[in-house]
C-alpha positions as CSV (number, residue, x, y, z in Angstrom):
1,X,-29.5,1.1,12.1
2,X,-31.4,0.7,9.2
3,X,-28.7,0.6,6.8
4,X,-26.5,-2.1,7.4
5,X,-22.7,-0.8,8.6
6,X,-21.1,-3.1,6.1
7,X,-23.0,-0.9,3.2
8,X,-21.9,2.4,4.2
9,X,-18.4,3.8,3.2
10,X,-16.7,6.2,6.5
11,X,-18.2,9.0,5.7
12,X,-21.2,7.1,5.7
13,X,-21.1,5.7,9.1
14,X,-19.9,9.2,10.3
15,X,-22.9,10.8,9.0
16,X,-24.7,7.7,10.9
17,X,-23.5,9.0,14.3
18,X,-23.5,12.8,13.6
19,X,-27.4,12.0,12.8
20,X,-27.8,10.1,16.1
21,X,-28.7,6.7,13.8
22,X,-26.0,4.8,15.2
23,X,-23.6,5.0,18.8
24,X,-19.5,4.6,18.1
25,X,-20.0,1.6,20.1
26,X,-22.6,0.2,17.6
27,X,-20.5,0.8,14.9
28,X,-17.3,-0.7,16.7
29,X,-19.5,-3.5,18.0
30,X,-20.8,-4.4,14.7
31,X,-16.9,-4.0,12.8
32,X,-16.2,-6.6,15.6
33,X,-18.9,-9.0,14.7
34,X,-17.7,-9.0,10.8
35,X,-13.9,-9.5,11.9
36,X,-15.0,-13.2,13.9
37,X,-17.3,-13.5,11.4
38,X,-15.2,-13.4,8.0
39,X,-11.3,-13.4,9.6
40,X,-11.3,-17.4,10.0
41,X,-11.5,-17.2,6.0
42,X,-8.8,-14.8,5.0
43,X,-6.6,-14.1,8.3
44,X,-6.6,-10.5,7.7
45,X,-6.8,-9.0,11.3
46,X,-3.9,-10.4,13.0
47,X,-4.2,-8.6,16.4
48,X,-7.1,-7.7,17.9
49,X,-7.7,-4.3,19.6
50,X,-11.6,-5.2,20.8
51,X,-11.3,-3.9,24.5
52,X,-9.5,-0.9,23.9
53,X,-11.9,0.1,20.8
54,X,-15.0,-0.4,22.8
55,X,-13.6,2.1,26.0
56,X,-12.4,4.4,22.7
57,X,-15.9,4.2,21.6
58,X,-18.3,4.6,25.5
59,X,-15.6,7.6,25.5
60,X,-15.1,11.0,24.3
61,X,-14.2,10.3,20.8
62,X,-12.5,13.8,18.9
63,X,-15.2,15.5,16.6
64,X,-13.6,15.0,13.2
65,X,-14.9,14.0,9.8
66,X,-14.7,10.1,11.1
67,X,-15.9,10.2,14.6
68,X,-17.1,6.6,15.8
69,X,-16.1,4.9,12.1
70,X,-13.8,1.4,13.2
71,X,-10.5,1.7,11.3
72,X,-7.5,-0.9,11.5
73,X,-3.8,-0.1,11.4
74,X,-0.9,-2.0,9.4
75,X,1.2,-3.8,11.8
76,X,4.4,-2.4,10.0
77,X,6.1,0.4,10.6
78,X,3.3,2.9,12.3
79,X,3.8,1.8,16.2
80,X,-0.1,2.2,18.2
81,X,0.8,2.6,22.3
82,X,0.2,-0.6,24.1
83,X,-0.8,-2.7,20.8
84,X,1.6,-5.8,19.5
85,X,4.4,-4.4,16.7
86,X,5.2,-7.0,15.0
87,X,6.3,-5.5,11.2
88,X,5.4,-9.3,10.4
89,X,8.9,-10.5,11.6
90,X,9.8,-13.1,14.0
91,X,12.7,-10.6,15.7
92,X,9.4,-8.7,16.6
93,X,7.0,-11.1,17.6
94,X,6.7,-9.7,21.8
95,X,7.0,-6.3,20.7
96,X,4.7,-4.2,22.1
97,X,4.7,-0.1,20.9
98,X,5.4,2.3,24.0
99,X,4.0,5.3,21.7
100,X,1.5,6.3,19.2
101,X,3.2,7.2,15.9
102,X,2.4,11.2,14.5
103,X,0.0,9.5,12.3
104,X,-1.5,7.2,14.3
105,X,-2.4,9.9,16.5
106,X,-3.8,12.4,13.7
107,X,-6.2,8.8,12.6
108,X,-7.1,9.0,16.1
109,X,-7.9,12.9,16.0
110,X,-10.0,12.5,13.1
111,X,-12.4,10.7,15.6
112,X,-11.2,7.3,13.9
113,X,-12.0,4.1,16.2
114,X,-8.5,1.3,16.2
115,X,-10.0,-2.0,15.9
116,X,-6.9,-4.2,15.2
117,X,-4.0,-4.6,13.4
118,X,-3.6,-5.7,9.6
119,X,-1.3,-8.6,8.0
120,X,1.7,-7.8,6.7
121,X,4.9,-9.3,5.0
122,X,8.1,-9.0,6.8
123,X,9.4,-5.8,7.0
124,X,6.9,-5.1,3.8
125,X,9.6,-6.4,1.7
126,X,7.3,-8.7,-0.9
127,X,4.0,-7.9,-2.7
128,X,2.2,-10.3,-1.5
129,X,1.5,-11.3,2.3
130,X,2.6,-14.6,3.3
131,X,4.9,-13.5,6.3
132,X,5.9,-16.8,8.3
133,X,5.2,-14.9,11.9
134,X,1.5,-13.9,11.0
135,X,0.6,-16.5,8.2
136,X,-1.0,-16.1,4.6
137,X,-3.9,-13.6,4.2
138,X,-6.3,-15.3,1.7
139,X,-8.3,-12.9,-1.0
140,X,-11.8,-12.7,-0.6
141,X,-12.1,-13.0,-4.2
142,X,-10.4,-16.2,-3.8
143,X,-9.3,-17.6,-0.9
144,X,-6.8,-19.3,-3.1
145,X,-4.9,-16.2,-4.5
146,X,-2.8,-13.6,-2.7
147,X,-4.4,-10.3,-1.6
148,X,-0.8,-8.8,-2.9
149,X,1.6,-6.9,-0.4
150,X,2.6,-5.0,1.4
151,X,-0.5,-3.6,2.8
152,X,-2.2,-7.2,2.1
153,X,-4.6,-7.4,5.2
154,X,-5.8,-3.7,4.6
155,X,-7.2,-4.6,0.9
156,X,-9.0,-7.9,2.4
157,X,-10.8,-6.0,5.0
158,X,-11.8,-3.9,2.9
159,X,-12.8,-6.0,0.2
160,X,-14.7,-7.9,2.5
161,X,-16.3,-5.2,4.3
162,X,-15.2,-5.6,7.1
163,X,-14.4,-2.2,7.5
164,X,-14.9,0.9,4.6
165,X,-11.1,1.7,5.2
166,X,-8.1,0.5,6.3
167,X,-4.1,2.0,6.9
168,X,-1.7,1.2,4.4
169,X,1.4,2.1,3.4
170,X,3.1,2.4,-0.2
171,X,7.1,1.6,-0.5
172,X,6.7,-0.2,-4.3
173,X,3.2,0.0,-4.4
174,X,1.8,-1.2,-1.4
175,X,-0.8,0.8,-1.2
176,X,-2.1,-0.3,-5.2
177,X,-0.7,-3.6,-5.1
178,X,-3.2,-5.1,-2.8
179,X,-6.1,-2.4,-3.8
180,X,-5.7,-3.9,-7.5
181,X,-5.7,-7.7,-6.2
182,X,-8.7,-7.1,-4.4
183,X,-10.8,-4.7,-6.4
184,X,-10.6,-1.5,-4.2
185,X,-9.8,2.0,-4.1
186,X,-6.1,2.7,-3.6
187,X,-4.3,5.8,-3.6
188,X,-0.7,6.5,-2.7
189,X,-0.4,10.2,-1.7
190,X,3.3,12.9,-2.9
191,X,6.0,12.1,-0.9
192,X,5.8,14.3,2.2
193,X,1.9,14.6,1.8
194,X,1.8,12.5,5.4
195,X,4.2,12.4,7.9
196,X,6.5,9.4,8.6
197,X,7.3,10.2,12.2
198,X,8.5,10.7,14.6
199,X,10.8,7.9,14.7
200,X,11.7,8.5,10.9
201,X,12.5,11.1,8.8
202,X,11.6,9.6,5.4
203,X,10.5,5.4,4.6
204,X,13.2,3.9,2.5
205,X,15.1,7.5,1.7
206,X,11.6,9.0,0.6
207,X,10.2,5.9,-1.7
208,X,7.7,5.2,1.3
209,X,4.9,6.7,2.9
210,X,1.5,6.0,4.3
211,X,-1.9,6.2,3.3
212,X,-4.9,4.0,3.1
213,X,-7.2,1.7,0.7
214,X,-10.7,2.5,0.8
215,X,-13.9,1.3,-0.9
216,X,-15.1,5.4,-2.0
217,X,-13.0,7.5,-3.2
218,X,-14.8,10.4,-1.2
219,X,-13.0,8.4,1.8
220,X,-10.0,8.4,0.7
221,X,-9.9,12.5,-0.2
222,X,-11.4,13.1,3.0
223,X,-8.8,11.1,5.1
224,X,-6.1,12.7,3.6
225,X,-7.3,16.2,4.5
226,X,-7.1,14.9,8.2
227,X,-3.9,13.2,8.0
228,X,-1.8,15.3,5.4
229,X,0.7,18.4,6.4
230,X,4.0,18.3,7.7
231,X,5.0,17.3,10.9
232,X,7.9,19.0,13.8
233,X,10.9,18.1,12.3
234,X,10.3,16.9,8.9
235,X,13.3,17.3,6.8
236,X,11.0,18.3,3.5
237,X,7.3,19.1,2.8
238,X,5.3,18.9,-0.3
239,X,3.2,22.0,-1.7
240,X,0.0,22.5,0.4
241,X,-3.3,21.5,-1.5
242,X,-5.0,24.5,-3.2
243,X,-8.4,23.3,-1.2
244,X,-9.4,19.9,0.3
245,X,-9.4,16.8,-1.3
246,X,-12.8,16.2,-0.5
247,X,-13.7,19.3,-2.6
248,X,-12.1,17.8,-5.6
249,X,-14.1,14.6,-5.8
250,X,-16.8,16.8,-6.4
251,X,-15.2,19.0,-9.1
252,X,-15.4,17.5,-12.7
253,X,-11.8,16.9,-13.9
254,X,-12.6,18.7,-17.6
255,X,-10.8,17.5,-20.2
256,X,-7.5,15.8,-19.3
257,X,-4.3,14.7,-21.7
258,X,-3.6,11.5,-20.9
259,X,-0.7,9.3,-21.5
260,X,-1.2,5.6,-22.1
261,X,2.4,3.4,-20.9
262,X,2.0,0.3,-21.8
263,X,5.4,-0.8,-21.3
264,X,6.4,-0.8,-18.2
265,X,9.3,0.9,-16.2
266,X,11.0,-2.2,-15.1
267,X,11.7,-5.8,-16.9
268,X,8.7,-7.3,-17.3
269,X,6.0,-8.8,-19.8
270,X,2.1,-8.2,-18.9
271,X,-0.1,-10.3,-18.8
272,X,-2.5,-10.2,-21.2
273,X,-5.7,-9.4,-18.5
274,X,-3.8,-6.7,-17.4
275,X,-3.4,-5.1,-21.1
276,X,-7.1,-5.8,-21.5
277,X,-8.2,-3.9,-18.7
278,X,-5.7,-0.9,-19.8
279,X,-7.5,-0.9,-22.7
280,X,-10.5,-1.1,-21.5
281,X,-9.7,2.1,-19.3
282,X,-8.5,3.9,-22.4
283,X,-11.6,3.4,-23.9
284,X,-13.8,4.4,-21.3
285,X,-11.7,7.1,-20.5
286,X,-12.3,8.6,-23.9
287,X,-15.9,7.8,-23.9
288,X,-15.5,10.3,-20.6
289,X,-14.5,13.2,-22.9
290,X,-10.2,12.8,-22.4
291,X,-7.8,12.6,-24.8
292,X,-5.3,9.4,-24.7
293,X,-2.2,9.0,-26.7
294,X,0.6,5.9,-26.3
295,X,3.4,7.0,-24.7
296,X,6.9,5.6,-24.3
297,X,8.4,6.4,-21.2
298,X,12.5,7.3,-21.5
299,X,14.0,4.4,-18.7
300,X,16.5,2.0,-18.7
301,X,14.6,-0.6,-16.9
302,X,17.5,-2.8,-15.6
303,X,19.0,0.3,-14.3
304,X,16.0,1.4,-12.4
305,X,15.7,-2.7,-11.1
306,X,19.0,-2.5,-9.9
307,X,19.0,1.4,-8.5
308,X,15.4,0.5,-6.9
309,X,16.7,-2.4,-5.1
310,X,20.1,-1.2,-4.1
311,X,17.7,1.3,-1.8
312,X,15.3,-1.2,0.1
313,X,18.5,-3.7,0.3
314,X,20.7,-1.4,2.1
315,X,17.0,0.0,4.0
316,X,16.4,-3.3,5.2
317,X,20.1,-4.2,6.2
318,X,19.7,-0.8,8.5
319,X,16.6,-1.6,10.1
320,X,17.8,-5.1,11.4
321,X,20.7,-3.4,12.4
322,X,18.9,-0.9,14.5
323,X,16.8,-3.6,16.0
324,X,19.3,-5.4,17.1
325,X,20.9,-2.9,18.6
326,X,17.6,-1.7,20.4
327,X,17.2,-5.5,21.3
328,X,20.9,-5.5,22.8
329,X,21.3,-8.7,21.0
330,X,21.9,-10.0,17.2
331,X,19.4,-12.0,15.1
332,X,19.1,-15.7,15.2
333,X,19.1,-17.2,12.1
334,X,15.4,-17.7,12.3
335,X,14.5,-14.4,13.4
336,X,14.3,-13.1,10.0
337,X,12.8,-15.0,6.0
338,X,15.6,-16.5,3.8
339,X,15.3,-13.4,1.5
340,X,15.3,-10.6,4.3
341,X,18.4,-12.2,5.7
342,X,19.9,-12.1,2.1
343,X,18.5,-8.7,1.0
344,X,19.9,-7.2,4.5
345,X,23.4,-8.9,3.4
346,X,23.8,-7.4,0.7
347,X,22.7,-4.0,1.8
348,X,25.4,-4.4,4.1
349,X,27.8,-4.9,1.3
350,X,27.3,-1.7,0.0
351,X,30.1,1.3,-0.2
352,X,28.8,4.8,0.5
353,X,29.5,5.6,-3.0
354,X,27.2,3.0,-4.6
355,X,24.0,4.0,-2.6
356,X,24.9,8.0,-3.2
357,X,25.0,7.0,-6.8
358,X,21.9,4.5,-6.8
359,X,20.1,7.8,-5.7
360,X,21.3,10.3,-8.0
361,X,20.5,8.0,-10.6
362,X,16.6,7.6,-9.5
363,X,16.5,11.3,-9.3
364,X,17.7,11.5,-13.1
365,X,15.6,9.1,-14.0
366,X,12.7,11.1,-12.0
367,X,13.2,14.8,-13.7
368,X,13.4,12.7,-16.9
369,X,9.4,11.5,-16.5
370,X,8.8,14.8,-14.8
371,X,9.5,16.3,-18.5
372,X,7.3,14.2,-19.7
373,X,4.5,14.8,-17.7
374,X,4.5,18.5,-18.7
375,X,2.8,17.3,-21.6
376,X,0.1,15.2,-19.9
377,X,-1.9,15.5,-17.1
378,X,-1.7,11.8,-16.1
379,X,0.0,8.9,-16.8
380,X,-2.1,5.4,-17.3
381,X,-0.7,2.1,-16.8
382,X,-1.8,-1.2,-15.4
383,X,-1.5,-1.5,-11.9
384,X,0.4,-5.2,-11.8
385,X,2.2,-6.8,-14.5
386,X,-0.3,-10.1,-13.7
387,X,-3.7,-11.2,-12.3
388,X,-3.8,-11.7,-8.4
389,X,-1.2,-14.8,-7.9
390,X,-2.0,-17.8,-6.3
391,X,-0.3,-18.8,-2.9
392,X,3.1,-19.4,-2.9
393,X,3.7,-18.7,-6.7
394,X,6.7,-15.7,-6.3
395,X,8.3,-17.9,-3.5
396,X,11.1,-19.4,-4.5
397,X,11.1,-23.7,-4.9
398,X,13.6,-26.2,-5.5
399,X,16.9,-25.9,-6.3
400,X,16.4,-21.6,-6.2
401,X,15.2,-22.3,-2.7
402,X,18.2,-24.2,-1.3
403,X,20.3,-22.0,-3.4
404,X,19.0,-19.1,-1.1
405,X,18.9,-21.2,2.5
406,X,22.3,-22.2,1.6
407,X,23.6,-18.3,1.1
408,X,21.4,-16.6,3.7
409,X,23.0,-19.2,6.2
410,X,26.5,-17.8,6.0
411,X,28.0,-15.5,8.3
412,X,30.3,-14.0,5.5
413,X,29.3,-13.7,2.4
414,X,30.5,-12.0,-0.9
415,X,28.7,-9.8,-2.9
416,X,29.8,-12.1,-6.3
417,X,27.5,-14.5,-4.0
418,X,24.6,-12.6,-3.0
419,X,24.0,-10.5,-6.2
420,X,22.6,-13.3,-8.6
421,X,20.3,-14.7,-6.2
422,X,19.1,-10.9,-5.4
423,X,18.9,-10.6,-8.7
424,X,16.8,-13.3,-9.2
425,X,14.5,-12.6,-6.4
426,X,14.0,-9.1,-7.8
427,X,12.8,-10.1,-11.2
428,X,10.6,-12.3,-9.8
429,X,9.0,-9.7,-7.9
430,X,9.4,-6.9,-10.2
431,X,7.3,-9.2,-13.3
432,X,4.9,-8.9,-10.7
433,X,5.2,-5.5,-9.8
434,X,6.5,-4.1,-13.2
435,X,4.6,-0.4,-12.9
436,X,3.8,1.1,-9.3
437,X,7.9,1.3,-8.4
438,X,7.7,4.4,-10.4
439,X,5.7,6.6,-8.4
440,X,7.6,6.0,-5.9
441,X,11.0,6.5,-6.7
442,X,9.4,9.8,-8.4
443,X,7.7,10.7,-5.4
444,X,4.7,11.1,-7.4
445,X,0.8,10.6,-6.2
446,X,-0.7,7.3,-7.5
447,X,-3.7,5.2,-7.6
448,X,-5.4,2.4,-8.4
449,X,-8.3,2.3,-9.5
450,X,-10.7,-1.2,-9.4
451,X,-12.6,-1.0,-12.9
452,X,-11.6,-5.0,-14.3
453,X,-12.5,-8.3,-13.0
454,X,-11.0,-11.2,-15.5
455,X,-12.8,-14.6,-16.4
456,X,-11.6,-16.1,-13.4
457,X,-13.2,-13.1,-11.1
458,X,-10.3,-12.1,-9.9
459,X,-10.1,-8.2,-10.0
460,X,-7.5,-6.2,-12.5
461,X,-6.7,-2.6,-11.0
462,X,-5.7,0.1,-13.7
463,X,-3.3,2.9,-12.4
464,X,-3.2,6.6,-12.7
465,X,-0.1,8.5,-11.4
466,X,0.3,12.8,-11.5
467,X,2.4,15.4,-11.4
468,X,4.3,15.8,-8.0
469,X,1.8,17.4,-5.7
470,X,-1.2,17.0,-7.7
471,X,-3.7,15.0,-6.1
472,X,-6.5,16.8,-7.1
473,X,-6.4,15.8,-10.8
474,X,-6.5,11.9,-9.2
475,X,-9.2,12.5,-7.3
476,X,-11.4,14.6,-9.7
477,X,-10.8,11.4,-12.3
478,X,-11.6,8.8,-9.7
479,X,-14.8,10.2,-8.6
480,X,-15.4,10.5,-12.6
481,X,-14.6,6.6,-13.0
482,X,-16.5,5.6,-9.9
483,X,-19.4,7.3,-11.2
484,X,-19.2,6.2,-14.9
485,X,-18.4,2.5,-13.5
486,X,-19.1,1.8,-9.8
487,X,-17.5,-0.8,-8.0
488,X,-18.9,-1.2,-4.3
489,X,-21.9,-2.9,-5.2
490,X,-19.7,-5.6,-6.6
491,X,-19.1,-7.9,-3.4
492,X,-16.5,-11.0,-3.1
493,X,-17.5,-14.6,-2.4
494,X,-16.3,-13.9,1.6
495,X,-18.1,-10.9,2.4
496,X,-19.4,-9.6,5.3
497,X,-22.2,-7.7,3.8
């Protein structure tokens, strides 16, 4: 090969083998010498699929747009036959999957090669990814700092170049969390745009659904033309693209109205690097030729903290309650992290009536930005409410710590109980996490898009969110911004390039 793997993005490589320039097994061979390489450093790739890539590879790969290209999976809630599922839980340590997901299997038709298996935080539940089961996954910006949550080992491989791609998924911002804390391309898709299945009908009733962070944008378009389209038995679809995605990163985006949010949808106060980097977008942005105005978006923030956390309590109180009913026995009390066990107790406190009207509210609350967006063709926000944290800053310490140990240790507990300290957890997390919720209680394609680094060269996303089925404006823009201000020739201290 003559260009090094580590510089190309998928397309790239794919082009490689279409050309005869490179074998799939070079390719996969080469992804597996970066991964022993640079996973010591940042414990990214937490199960290794090295055998069964390299038969993949000697084999009859499918002829799609990625044929040959090594890809790694999120070891959450997309099950790969015969591979280790552990959704970064304890309860799930020996699980192995019996079946490939609907996605997993249209990754593998796109002639995609499954290398290994990507960090994660339990259950997905925190934005950054520090599960106890799998360990912290250090950024390769600094191995000091979280790579954010929940798709945390996807943005480090990527990052590092260990791979131009990498499956993640997008409940709160999964998907743009970790693409903002490591300075990649991230882009969650409408809901519906990929299938959830077929174990699911919807990710945490419709908030999540799965994409991937890439390092082009090009890769990311083109993967979701392989992957998008509904599936047998899909309870709703989104409307169809008017051509491919790939097509679009090629079409200039004209002018576009933009509105600029810097406040942001749930309780939280920036950071001033983040507000420098919107900033910085608005004015590049302009320079582009697009009109931006300062917009204030009409939601009551505590409402939405409250509505938004209502859902993924009573979603994860259901999923360890259909594990352990799978298992044929309960959890142990160290099956599960001190805030899973006390987010799953409260969801379990909750009446019928109080989830209905948790929903009903984020759907007002959805039609009410939709009105807004008539007026604009984008929203702009920062991605994060801070800078990439360091380890073990939104864990919880002292007396907050034994406060939760204490609670989460009960068998019975009363919601008077539990509700403060949920409370607390989710502030914590959500003046983190302040912006990308949105999108995903809207249902509404979003990305993130790497154009910041602070003083301490740590990178600053900036996000861009649609109308509901309108990808293409997202990815005409990105190409734009990638163009006007590329990013992959800007490489991390631990880099496999």
């Amino acid at each position: 090969m003559s260009t090094p793997a580590s510089e190309l993005d998928a397309l790239g490589m794919a082009d490689l083998v279409r050309s005869g320039g490179a074998t799939p097994l070079e390719l996969v061979d080469a992804c597996i010498a970066r991964v022993e390489r640079v996973n010591p450093h940042l414990n990214a790739v937490v199960t290794n699929l090295f055998d069964e890539a390299r038969a993949a590879a000697k084999g009859e790969l499918p002829d799609g747009p990625f044929r040959g290209v090594p890809f790694f999976v999120k070891d959450l809630v997309q099950p790969v036959k015969g591979a280790r599922f552990t959704r970064g839980s304890r309860f799930h340590a020996d699980d192995v999957a019996d079946h490939d997901s609907t996605l997993i299997q249209r990754f593998r038709a796109a002639g995609l090669v499954l290398v290994g298996k990507t960090n994660t935080p339990e259950f997905g539940l925190t934005p950054v990814t520090e599960p106890k089961l799998l360990g912290r996954c250090n950024n390769p910006w600094n191995v000091a700092h979280a790579t954010g949550g929940s798709s945390g080992g996807a943005g480090a491989i990527v990052a590092s170049r260990i791979a131009p791609m990498a499956h993640g998924g997008d409940g709160g911002g999964s998907i743009r969390i970790p693409a903002s804390c490591c300075g990649v391309f991230g882009l969650k898709p409408t809901r519906a745009r990929t299938p959830v299945g077929p174990d699911k009908a919807e990710g945490w009733f419709g908030l999540a659904l799965d994409h991937a962070l890439t390092l082009s944008v090009r890769d990311s378009a083109a993967l979701l033309d392989a992957i998008a389209g509904p599936e047998v038995g899909a309870p709703y679809a989104c409307p169809a693209p008017a051509r491919p995605f790939l097509d679009e990163t090629a079409t200039p985006p004209g002018k576009l109205r933009i509105a600029l949010c810097r406040e942001p949808p749930l309780p939280a106060e920036p950071h001033a690097d983040v507000l420098a980097a919107l900033d910085d977008t608005a004015r590049l942005v302009r320079e582009l030729g697009h009109e931006v105005a300062e917009v204030r978006l009409p939601i009551d923030r505590d409402a939405f903290a409250m509505d938004f956390t209502i859902l993924v309590a009573a979603s994860t109180a259901a999923d360890i309650a259909e594990a352990a009913e799978a298992a044929g026995r309960e959890p142990r009390r160290e099956d599960h992290e001190t805030v899973t066990r006390i987010l799953a107790m409260l969801g379990a406190t909750f009446t019928a009536p109080t989830l209905e009207l948790a929903r009903r509210r984020l759907q007002a609350m959805s039609r009410k930005v939709a009105e807004v967006q008539r007026e604009w063709d984008l929203l702009l926000m920062p991605t994060l409410g801070a800078p990439p944290p360091r380890h073990g800053d939104l864990a919880a310490k002292g007396a907050e710590a034994r406060a939760q140990e204490i609670i989460s240790r009960a068998r019975l507990s009363s919601v008077l109980r539990i509700t403060p300290l949920v409370k607390a957890i989710a502030a914590k997390t959500f003046a983190f996490i302040p912006y990308t919720p949105l999108a995903n209680a809207a249902g509404l394609p979003s990305m993130s898009v790497p154009l910041a680094w602070n003083a301490a060269g740590l990178p600053i996303g900036t996000m861009f969110t649609g109308r509901f089925g309108d990808e293409a404006t997202l990815f005409r823009l990105a190409a734009q911004l990638e163009s006007a201000r590329p990013w992959r020739t800007r490489l991390p201290p631990v880099c496999a390039a």
